[in-house]
C-alpha positions in Angstrom: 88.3 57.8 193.3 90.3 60.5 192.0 93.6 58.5 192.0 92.0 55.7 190.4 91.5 58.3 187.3 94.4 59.8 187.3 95.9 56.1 187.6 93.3 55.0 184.5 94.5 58.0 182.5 98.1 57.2 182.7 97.8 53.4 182.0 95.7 54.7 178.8 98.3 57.1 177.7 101.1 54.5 178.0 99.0 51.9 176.0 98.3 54.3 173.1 102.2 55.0 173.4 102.8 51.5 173.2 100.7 51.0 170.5 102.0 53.9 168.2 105.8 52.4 168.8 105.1 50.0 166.1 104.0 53.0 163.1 106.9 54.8 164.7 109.4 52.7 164.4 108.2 51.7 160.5 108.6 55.1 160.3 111.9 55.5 161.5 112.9 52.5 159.4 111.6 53.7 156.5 113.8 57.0 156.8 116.6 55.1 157.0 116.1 53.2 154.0 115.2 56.4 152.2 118.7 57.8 153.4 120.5 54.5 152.8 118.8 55.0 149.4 119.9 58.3 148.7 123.1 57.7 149.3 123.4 55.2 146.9 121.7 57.2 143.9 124.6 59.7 145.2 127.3 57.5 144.3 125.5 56.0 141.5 125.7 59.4 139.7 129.1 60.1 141.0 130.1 56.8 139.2 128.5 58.0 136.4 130.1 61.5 136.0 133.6 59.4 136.3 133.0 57.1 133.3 129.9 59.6 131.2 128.8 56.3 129.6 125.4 55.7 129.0 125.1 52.5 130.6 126.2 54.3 134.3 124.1 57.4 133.2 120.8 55.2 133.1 121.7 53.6 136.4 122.6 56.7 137.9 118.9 57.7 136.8 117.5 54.5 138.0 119.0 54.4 141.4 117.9 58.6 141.9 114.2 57.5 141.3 114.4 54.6 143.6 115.8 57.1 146.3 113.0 59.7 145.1 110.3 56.3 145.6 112.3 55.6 149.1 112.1 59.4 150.2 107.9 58.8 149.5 107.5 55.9 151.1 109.0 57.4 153.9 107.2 60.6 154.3 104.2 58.4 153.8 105.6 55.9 157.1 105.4 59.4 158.9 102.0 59.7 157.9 101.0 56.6 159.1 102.4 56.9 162.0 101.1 60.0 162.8 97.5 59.3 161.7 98.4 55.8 164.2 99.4 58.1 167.2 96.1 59.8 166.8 94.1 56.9 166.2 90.6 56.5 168.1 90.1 53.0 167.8 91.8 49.5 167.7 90.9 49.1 164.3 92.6 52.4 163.4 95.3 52.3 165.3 95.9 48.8 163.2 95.0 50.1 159.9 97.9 52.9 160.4 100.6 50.5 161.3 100.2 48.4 159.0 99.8 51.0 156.4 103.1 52.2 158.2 104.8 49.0 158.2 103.5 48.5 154.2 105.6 52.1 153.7 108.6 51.2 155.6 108.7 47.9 153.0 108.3 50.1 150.3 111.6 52.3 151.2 113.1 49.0 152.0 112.6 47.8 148.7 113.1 51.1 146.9 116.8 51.5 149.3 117.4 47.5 148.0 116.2 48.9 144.2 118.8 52.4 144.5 121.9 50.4 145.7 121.5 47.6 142.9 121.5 50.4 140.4 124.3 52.2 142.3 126.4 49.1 141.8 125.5 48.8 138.1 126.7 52.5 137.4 129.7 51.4 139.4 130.4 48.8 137.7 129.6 50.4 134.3 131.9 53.2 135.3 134.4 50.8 136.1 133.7 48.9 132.5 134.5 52.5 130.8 137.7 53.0 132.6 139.0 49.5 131.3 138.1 50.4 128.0 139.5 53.9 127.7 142.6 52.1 129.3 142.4 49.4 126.5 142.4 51.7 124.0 145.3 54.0 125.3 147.3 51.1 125.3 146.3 49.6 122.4 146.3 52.9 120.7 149.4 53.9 122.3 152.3 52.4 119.8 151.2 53.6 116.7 
């Protein structure tokens, strides 16, 4: 009877770890996305020092709030999957991955939302070199 328990107990433990998997890895997904995010608003404002246009300045801006939404939805994938882990019935344990799963899209979209606006200061940045170069050499015979 005792092993039976004891056998009961660990079946039970590695459901709930089962379970908790999917919030965990929306989790971990999301924290990607917020560091893939992140690294875009980085080099979306290193664009944007090189050419200090206005166009790359505002993307820069754009692609560091989408990180900052990203780095959120992310903490709030953690959350879930936390409050999952520790869930006490089916219809929690659901709620919390699929609120998990809901925040991992979020830093998905906010990751998809930084590099778009990384590539616009990069290209604005680039637009600004080709003019200054313009000018020097249209400038430059006079």
């Amino acid at each position: 009877m005792k092993f039976m328990r004891t056998l009961l107990a660990a079946a039970l433990v590695a459901v709930l770890a089962a379970c908790s998997n999917g919030a965990q890895d929306s989790a971990q997904d999301a924290q990607q996305s917020a560091d893939t995010a992140q690294q875009a608003a980085d080099q979306a404002q290193q664009a944007a020092a090189e050419a200090s246009n206005t166009e790359a300045n505002q993307a820069a801006t754009q692609a560091g709030a989408a990180a900052d939404a990203a780095g959120q939805a992310a903490d709030q994938a953690q959350q879930a999957a936390a409050a999952a882990s520790s869930a006490t019935t089916d219809t929690m344990q659901t709620s919390a991955e699929n609120a998990a799963a809901n925040a991992a899209d979020a830093a998905g979209k906010a990751a998809d939302a930084a590099k778009s606006a990384a590539s616009n200061a990069a290209d604005a940045a680039k637009s600004a070199v080709d003019s200054v170069k313009g000018a020097k050499k249209d400038g430059g015979g006079h």
